[in-house]
C-alpha positions as CSV (number, residue, x, y, z in Angstrom):
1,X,-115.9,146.5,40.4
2,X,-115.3,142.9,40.9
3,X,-114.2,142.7,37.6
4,X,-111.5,145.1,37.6
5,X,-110.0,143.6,40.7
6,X,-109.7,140.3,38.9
7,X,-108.2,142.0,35.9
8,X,-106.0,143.3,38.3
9,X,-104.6,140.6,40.2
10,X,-103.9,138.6,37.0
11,X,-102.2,141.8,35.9
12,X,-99.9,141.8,39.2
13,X,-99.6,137.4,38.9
14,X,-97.8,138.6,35.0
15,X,-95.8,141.2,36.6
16,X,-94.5,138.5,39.5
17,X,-94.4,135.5,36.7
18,X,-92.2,138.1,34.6
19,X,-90.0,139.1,37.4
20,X,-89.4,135.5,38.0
21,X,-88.4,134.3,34.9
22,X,-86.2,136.9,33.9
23,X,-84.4,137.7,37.5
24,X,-84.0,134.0,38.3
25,X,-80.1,133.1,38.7
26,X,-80.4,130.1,36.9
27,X,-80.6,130.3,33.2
28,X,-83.8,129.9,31.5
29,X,-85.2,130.1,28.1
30,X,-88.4,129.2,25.9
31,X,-88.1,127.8,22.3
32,X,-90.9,126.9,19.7
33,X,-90.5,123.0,19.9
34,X,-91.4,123.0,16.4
35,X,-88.8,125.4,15.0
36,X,-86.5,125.2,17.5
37,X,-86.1,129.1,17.9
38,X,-85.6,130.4,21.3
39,X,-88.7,132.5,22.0
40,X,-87.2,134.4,24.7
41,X,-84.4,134.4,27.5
42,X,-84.2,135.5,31.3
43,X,-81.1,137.5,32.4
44,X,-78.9,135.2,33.9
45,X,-79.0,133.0,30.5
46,X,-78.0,136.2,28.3
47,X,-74.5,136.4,31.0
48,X,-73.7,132.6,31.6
49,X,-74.1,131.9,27.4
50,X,-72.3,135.0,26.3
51,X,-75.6,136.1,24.1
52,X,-77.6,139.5,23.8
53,X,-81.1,138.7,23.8
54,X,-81.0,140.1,20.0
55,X,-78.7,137.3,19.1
56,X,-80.5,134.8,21.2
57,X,-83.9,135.3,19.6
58,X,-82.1,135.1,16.3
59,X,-80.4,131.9,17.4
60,X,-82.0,127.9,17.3
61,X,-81.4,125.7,20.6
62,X,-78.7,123.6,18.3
63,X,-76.6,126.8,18.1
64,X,-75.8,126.4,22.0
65,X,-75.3,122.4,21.3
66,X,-72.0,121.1,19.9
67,X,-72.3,120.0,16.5
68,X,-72.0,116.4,17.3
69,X,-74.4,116.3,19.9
70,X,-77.2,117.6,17.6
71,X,-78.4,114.1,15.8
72,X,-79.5,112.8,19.4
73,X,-80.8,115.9,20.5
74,X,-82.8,115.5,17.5
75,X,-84.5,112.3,18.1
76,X,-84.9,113.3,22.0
77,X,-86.7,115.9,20.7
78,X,-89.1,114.1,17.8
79,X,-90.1,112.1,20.7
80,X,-91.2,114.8,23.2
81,X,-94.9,115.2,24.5
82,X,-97.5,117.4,25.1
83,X,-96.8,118.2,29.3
84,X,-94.0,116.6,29.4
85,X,-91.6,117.1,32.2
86,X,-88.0,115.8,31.7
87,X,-84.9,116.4,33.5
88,X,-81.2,115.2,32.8
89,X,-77.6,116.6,31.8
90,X,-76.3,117.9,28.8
91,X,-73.6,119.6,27.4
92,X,-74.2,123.3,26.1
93,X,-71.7,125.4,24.4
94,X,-70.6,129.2,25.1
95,X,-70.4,132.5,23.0
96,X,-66.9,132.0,23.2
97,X,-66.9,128.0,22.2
98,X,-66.3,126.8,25.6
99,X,-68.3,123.2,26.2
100,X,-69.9,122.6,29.1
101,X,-71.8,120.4,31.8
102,X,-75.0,121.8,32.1
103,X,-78.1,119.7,34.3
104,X,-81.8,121.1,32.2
105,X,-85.4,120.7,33.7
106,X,-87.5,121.5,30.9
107,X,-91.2,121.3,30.3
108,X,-93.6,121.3,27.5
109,X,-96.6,123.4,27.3
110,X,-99.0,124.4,24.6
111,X,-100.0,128.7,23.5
112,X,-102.2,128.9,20.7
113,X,-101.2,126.7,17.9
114,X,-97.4,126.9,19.4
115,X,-95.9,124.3,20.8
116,X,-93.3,125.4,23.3
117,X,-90.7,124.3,26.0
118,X,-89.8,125.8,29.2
119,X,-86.0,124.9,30.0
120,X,-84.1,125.8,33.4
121,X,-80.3,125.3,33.0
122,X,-77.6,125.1,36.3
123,X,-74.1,124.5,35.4
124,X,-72.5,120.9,36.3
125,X,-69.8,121.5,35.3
126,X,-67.4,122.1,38.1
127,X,-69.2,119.5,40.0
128,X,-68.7,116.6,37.0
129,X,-65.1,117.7,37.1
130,X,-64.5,116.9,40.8
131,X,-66.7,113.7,40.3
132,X,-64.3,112.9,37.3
133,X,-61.7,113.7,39.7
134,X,-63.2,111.7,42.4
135,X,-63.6,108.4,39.7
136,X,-60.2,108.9,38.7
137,X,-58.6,109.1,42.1
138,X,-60.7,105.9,42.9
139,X,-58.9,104.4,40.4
140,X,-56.0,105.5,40.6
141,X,-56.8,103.9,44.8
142,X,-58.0,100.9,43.6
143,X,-54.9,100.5,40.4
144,X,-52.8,100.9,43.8
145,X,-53.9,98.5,46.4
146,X,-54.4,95.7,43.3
147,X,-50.9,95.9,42.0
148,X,-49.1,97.3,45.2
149,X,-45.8,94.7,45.9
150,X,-47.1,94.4,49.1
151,X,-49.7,92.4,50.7
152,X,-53.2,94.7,51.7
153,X,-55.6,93.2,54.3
154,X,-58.8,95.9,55.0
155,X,-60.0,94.3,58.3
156,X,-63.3,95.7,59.7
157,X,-63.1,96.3,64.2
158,X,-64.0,92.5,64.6
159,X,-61.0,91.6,62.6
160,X,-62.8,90.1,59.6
161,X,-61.0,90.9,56.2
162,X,-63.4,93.0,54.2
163,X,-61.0,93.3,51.6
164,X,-57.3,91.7,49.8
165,X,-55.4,92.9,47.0
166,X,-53.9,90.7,44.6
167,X,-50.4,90.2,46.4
168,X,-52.1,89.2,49.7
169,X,-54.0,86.3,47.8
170,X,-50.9,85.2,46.0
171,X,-48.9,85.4,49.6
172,X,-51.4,83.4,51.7
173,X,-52.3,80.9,48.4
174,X,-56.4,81.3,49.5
175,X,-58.6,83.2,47.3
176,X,-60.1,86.5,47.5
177,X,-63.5,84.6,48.3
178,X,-61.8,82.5,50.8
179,X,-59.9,85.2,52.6
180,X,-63.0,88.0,52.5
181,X,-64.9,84.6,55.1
182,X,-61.7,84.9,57.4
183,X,-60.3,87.1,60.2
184,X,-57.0,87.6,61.2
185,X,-56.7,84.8,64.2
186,X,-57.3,82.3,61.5
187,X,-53.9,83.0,59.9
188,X,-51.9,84.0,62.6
189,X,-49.7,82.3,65.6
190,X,-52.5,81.9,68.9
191,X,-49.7,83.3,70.7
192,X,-49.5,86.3,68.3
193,X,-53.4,87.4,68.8
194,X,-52.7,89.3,72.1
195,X,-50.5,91.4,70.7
196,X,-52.6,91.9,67.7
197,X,-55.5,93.2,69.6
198,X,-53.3,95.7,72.1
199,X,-52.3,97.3,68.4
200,X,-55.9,97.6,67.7
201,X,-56.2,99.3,70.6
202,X,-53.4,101.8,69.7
203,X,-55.2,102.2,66.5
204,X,-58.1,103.2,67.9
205,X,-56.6,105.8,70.6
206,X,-53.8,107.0,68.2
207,X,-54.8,106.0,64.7
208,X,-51.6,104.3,63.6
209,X,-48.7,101.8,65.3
210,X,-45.3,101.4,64.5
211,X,-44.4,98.1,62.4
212,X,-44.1,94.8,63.9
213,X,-42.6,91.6,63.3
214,X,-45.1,88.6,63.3
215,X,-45.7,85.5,61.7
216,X,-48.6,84.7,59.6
217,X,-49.7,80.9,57.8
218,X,-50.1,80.4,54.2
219,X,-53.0,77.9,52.8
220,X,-50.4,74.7,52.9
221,X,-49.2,75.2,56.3
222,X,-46.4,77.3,55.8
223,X,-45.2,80.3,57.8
224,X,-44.0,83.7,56.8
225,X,-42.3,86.2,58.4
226,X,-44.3,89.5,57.6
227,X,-43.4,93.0,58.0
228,X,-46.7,95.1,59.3
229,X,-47.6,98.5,59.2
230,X,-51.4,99.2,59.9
231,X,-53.5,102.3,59.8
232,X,-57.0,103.2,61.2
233,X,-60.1,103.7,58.9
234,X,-61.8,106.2,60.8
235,X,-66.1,107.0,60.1
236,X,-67.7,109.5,61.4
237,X,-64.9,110.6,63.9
238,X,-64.7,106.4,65.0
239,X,-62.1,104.0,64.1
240,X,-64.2,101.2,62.2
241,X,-61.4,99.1,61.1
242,X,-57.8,98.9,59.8
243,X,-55.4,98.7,56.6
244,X,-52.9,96.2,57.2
245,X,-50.4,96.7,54.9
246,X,-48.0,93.2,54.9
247,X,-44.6,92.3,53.3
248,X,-42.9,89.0,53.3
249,X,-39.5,89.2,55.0
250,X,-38.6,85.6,55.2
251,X,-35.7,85.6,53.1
252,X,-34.8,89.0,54.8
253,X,-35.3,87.2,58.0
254,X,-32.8,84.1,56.6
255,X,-30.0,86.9,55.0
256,X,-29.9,88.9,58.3
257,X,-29.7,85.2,60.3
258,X,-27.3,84.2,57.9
259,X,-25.2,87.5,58.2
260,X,-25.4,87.2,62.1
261,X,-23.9,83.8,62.0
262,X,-20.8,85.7,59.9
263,X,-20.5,88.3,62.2
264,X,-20.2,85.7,64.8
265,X,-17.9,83.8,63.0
266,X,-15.9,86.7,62.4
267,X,-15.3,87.5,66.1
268,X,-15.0,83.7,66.3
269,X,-12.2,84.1,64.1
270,X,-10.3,86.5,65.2
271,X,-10.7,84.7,68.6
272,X,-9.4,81.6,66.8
273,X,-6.7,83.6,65.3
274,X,-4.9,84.5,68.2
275,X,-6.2,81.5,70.5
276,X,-4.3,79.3,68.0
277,X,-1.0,81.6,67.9
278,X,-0.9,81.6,71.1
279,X,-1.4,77.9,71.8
280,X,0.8,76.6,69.2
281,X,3.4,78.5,70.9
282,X,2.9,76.5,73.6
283,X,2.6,73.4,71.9
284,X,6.0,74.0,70.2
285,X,7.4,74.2,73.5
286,X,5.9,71.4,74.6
287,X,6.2,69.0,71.0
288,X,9.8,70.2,70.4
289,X,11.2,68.9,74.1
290,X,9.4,65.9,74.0
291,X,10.9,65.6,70.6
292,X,14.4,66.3,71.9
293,X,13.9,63.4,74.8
294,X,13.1,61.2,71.8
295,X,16.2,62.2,70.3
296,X,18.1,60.9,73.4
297,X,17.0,57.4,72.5
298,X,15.6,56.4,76.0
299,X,14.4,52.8,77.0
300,X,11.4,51.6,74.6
301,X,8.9,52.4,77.8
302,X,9.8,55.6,78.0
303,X,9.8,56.3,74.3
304,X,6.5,54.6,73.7
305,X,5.3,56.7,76.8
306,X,6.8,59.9,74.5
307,X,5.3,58.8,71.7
308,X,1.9,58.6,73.4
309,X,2.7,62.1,74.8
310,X,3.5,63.5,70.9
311,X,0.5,62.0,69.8
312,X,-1.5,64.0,72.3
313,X,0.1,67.2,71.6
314,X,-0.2,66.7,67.8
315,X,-3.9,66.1,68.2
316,X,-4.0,69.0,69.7
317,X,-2.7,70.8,67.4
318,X,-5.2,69.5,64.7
319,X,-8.3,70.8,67.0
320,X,-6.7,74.1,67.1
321,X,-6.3,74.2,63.7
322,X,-9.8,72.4,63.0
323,X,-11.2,75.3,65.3
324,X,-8.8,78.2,62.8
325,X,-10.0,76.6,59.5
326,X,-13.6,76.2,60.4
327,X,-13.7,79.8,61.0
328,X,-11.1,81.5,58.7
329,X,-10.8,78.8,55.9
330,X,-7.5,79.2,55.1
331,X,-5.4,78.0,52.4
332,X,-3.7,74.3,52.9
333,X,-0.4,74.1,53.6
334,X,0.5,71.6,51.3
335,X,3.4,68.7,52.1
336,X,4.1,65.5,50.8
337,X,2.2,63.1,53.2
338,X,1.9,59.5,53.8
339,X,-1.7,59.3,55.5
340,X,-1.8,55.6,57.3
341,X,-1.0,57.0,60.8
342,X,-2.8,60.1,59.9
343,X,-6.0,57.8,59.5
344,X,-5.4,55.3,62.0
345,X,-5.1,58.1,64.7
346,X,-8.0,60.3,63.1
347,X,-10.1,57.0,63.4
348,X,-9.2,56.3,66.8
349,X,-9.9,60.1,68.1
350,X,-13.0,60.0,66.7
351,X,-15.0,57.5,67.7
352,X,-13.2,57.3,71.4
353,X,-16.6,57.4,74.0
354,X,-18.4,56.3,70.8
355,X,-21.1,53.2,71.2
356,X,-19.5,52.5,67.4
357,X,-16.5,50.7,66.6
358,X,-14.4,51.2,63.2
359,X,-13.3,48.5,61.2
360,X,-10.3,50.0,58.2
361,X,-8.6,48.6,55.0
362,X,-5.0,50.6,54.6
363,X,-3.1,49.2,52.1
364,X,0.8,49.5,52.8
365,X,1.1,50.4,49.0
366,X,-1.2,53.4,49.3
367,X,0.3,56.6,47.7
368,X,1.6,59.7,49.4
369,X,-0.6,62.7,48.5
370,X,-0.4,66.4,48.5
371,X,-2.4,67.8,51.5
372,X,-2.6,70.2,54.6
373,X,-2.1,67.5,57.4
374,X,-4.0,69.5,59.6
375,X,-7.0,70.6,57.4
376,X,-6.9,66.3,56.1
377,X,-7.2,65.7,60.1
378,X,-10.3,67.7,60.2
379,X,-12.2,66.3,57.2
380,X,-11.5,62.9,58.2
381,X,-12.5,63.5,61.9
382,X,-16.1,65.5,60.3
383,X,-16.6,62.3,58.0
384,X,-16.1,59.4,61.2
385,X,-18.2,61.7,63.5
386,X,-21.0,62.3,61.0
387,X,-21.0,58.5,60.0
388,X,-21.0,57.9,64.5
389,X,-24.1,60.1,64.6
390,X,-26.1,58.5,61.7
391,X,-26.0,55.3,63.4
392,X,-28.3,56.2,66.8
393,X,-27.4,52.7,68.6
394,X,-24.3,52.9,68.0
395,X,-22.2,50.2,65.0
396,X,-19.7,49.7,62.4
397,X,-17.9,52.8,60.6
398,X,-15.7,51.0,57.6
399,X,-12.9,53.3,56.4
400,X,-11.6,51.8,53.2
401,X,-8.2,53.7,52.1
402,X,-7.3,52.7,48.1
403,X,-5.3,53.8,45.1
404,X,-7.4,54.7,42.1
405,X,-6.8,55.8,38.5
406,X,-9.7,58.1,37.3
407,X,-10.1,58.4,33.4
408,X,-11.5,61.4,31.7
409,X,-15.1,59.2,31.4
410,X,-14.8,59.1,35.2
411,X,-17.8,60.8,35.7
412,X,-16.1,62.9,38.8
413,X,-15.5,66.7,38.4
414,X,-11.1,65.7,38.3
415,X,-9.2,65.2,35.7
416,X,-7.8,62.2,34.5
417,X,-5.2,60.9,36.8
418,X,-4.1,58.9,39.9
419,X,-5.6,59.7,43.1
420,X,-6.1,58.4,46.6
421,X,-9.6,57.3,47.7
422,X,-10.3,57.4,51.0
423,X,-14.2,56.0,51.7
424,X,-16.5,56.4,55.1
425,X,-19.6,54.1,55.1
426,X,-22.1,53.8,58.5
427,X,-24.6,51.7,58.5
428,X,-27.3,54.4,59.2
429,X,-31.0,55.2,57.5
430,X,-29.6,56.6,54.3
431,X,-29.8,59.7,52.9
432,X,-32.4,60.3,49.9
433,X,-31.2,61.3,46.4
434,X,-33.3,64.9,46.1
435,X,-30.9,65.6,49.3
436,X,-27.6,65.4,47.7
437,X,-27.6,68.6,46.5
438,X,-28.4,70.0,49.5
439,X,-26.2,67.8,52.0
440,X,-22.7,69.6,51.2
441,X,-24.7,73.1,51.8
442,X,-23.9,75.4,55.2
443,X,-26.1,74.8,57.9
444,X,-27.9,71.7,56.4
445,X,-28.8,68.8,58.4
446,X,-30.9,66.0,58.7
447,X,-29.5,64.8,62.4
448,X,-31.5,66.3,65.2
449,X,-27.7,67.3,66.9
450,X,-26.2,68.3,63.8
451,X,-25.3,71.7,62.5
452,X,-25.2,71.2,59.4
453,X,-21.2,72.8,59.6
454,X,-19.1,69.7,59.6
455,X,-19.6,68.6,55.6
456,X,-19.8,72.1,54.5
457,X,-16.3,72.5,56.1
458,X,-15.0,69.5,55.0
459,X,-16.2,69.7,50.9
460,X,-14.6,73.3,51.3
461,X,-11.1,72.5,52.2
462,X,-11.4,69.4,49.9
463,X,-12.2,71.8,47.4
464,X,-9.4,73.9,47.9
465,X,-7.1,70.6,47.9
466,X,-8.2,70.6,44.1
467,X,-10.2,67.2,44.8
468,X,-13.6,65.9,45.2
469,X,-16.2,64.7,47.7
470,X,-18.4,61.8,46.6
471,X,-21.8,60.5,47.9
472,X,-23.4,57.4,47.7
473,X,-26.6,56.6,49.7
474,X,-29.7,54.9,49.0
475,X,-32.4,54.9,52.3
476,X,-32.2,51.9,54.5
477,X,-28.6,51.0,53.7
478,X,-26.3,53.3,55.0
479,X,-24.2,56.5,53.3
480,X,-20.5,55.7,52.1
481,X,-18.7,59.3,51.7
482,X,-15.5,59.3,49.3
483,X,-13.0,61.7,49.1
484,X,-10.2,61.6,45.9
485,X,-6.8,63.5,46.7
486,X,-4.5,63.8,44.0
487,X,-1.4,61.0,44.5
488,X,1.7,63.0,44.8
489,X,4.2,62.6,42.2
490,X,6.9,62.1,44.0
491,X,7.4,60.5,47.6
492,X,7.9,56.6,48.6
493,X,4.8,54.5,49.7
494,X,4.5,54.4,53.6
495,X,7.2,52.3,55.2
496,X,6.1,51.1,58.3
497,X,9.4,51.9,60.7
498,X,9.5,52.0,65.0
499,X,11.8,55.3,65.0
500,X,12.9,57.9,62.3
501,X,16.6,58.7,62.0
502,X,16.8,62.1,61.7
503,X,20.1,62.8,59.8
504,X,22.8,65.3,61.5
505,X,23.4,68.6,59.7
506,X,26.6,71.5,59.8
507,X,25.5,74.8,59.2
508,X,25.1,78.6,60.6
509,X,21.4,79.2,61.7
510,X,19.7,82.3,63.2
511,X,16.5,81.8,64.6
512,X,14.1,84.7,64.9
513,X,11.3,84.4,67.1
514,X,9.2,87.0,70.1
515,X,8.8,84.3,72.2
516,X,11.5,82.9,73.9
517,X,10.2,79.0,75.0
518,X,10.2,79.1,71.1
519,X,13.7,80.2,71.0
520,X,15.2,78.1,73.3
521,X,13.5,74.7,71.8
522,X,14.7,75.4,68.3
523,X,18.0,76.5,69.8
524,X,18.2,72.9,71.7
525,X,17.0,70.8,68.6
526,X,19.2,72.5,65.9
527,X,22.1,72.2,68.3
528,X,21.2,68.7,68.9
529,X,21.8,68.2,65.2
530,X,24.8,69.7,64.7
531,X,24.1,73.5,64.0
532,X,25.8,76.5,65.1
533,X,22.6,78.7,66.4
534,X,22.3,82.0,67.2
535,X,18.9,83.6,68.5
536,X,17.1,87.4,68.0
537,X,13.6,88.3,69.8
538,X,12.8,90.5,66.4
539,X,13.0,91.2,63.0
540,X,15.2,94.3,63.4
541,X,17.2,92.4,66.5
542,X,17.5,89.4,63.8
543,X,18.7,92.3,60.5
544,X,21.5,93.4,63.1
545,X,22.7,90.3,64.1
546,X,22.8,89.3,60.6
547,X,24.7,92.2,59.2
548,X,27.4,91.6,62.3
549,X,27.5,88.1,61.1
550,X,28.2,88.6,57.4
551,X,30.8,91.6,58.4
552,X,32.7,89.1,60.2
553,X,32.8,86.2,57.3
554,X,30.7,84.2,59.5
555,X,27.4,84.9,57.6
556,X,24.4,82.5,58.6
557,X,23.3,79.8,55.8
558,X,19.6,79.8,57.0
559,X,17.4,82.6,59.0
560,X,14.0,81.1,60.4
561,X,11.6,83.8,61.1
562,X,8.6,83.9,62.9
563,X,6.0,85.8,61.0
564,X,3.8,87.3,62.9
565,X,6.0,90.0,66.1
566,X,3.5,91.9,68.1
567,X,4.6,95.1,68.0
568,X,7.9,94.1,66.0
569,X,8.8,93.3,62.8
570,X,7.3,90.1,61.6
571,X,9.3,87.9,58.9
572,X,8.3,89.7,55.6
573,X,9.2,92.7,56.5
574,X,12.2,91.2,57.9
575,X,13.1,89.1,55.1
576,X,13.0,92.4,52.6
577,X,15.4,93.7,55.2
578,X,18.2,91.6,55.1
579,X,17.7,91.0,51.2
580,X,19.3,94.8,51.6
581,X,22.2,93.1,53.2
582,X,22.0,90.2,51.4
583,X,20.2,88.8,48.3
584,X,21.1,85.2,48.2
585,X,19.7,85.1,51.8
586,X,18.2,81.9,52.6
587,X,14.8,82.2,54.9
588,X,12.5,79.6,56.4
589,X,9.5,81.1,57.2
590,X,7.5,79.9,60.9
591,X,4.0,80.7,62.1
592,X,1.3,79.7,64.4
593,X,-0.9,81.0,61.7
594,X,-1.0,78.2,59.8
595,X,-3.4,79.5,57.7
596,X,-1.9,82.7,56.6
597,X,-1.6,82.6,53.1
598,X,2.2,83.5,53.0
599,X,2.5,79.8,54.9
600,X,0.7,78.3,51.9
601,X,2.4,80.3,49.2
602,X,6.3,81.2,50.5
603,X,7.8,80.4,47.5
604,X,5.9,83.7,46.2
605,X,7.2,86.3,49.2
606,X,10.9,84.8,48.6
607,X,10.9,82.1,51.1
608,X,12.7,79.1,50.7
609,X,10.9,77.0,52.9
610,X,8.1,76.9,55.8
611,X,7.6,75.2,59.3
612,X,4.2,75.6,61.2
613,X,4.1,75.8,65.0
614,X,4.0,73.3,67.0
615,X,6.6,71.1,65.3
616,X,8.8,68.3,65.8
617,X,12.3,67.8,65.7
618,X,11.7,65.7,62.6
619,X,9.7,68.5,60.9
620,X,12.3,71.3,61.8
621,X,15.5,69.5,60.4
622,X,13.5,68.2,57.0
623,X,12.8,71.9,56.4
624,X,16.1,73.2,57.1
625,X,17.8,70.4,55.0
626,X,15.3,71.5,52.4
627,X,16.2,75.3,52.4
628,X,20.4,74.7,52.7
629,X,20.5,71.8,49.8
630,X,19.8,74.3,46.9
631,X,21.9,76.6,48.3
632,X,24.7,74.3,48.5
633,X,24.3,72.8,45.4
């Protein structure tokens, strides 16, 4: 009885070990180890592989291998023990050819004289394909935050970097060793840590912060201007750190300051613009009567007290101008000048309230040049005052005024030729050699009251004169600044005379102009000369009276026209006008833009001559003698 039950049970254990192997979802097999035949196969084995269990048991364990996995599999196998358990992936191929991942447990056991193998199979290969992915996009992570253009910083919540890409070591100049023993308030502004840990806090309620603008300090001292945008790293539902993700904006920082300061010199322009139209209007009124009582040859006190008086007016006529071409530029005006006074007075206005005196060499031979007296006025006064403000306690400013001839070996950017040299020494600290370059650039100083605006002004218009700015400075014995202006080729050397005669003229003149203070000066002062004047408060005013004029065989021999009419017609479009009427019209054109570039260029628009405002009676009669001598000859 007792022996049937145990027959039994061992009966029912081979029914449940049956059941097991051949209904488990996992595929398993068993293969004679020493002929490699599958012995038999479960169920799930027969659907994953594609096989009947006919074709399996007629089938070898390489048969489900690709080819070129076999050699190893070989040698795995050659090496296998008795009760061996081993575990590990493989790669198994399909009915239908398809390779795949497979992880095998697999264990050795002995029947008889047959060696045999029990394997257990689970397909990997899904799983291997999102760890692949997983590698790859890890990669593809890390490939990104090494080689990003922009600087990485991944700071743990006590602000200690815990890890830098390659752009935020080259930024900061430390390396990645250095910078992974730092945190973020040793690189930034004190000032600057506040408001780095109230973004924290935003991080950690809201999980990101707009950018900022801060500041953060490289390994030699310097400071940057950084660009921020951060994001939270968030573990297990708690924000455990952020990526700071950085990009220098310091040259953004010096473009957009730069543009600001043209935007601001635009508006100062146009400002300057009609500041200066309007007040040398008044200073025409004002420099042309004082000019007329000069005419009147009054006692020398009053006439030296006029002179003072023109003097005034006329420097303030350069500071307007000074104020125009600073912001406009502005191409010179260019006249035949004889620049002793010009220099003297320059000198004189400079360095008035100054703790420094000037000490000048003028030669009376000196040659007349080719220049924009205004725009000359200007450099001259930006050379005295920067030699004044190099010499803190006040001393000596030598301006040394001398004809030179410069060969083609001169070593100066001119041609060959005769110039006049007009030098500006101070006997201040110096300036060193690597900053010559740099000392002509906008904006560049090295005085703490400078702006750096002065030189860069004055090598522009120099520059536009066609000549040259020279430097000469060694540290400790002061700076001598020297500027070449082309000798004119024609003109008589100064002559150093108490009162100009002004000669008398004959001759029909019609003076357009909006303003009538204007009118009525040049009215006075051409009358006082000896011209018939007639006056018109616009260009199309000026084309009627002209065409009455010429009807009546009493046509004008000059037209003066203010070029610029507010809500009229200015003096181009009035000189095309009464070239309807009549082409050998001869037109002198007048502004209070001086730097307009019809003033520099009027031979171009059909001009025969030019005048800017304010002028003197001098000025006004030498450009209509100018305009009615080709006419008349």
């Amino acid at each position: 009885m007792e022996q049937n039950q145990t027959e039994q049970f061992f009966a029912a254990r081979q029914d449940i070990f049956r059941s097991l192997f051949y209904d488990i979802p996992l595929p398993m097999w068993v293969y004679d180890l020493d002929t490699l035949a599958f012995l038999d196969v479960n169920h799930a084995a027969m659907r994953f592989y594609g096989y009947s269990r006919e074709e399996f048991l007629s089938m070898t364990i390489k048969d489900i291998r690709p080819p070129e996995d076999i050699p190893l599999m070989m040698k795995n196998i050659a090496r296998l023990g008795q009760g061996v358990s081993l575990s590990g992936t493989l790669r198994h191929r399909k009915k239908d050819g398809t390779v795949i991942d497979v992880e095998i447990i697999s264990h050795g056991s002995t029947f008889g004289q047959r060696r045999v193998r029990f394997v257990i199979a689970n397909d990997i290969t899904a799983r291997r394909r999102a760890e692949e992915e997983l590698r790859q996009s890890e990669e593809r992570y890390r490939d990104l935050f090494e080689n990003a253009n922009d600087a990485i910083f991944i700071v743990d919540a006590d602000l200690h970097y815990v890890d830098v890409n390659k752009k935020a070591v080259a930024l900061l100049g430390y390396s990645k060793e250095e910078l992974l023993a730092m945190k973020i308030p040793d690189v930034i502004p004190s000032e600057q840590l506040t408001r780095s840990l109230v973004e924290f806090e935003k991080l950690r309620s809201g999980g990101s912060y707009e950018k900022f603008v801060g500041k953060i300090r490289t390994k030699d001292g310097r400071w940057l201007d950084v660009e921020v945008n951060s994001s939270a790293i968030v573990s297990d539902g708690k924000v455990t750190g952020s990526r700071d993700i950085l990009r220098d904006i310091t040259d953004r920082k010096k473009l957009e300051e730069k543009l600001l300061r043209s935007q601001k010199l635009e508006s100062l322009s146009a400002l300057a613009g009609g500041l200066a139209h309007d007040f040398n209007n008044l200073l025409t009124a004002i420099l042309g009567n004082i000019s007329l009582a000069k005419f009147d040859r009054p006692d020398n006190t009053i006439y030296s007290r006029l002179e003072e008086a023109e003097k005034a007016t006329l420097r303030a006529q350069h500071l307007t101008q000074q104020l125009l071409t600073f912001a406009r530029g502005g191409t010179p005006v260019m006249k035949t000048l004889s620049i002793h006074e010009l220099v003297k007075d320059t000198v004189a206005f400079a360095l008035r309230g100054s703790r420094s005196m000037s000490e000048l060499s003028i030669p009376d031979d000196l040659k007349p040049v080719e220049a924009d007296d205004s725009q000359l006025t200007q450099v001259i006064n930006n050379l005295i005052t920067n030699a004044d403000q190099a010499m803190s306690e006040g001393g000596t400013v030598r301006v040394t005024c001398e004809n030179v001839a410069l060969a083609g070996d001169s070593g100066l950017p001119l041609p060959s030729g005769d110039y006049v040299k007009i030098s500006v020494t101070d006997g201040g600290a110096g300036i060193p050699r690597d900053q010559f370059e740099k000392i002509f650039d906008p904006y560049f100083t090295t005085k703490q009251k400078g702006r750096g605006l002065g030189l860069a002004t004055s090598y522009s218009i120099i520059k536009r004169h066609g000549g040259h700015i020279a430097i000469e400075s060694e540290p400790g014995t002061g700076t001598t600044f020297s500027v070449y202006l082309r000798a004119a080729g024609k003109g008589a050397p100064w002559k150093n005379a108490d009162r100009v005669i002004v000669p008398r003229g004959s001759g029909r003149i019609l003076v357009m102009d909006d303003e009538e203070i204007i009118r009525d000066v040049a009215d006075g002062i051409l009358s006082r000369l000896g011209y018939e004047v007639e006056c018109a408060g616009d260009g199309a005013h000026a084309v009627e009276v002209y065409a009455q004029a010429k009807k009546k065989g009493r046509p004008f021999d000059v037209v003066i026209v203010d070029l610029t009419v507010p809500g009229g017609m200015g003096g181009k479009e009035t000189l095309k006008k009464l070239r309807e009427i009549d082409l050998r019209v001869t037109a002198i054109v007048s502004s209070g833009y001086p730097d307009d570039p019809i003033m520099a260029e009027y031979g171009k628009y059909g001009f025969r001559g030019v005048v800017c405002k304010p002028y003197t009676l001098e000025e006004l009669s030498d450009a209509v003698q100018r305009a009615i001598k080709p006419k008349s000859g």
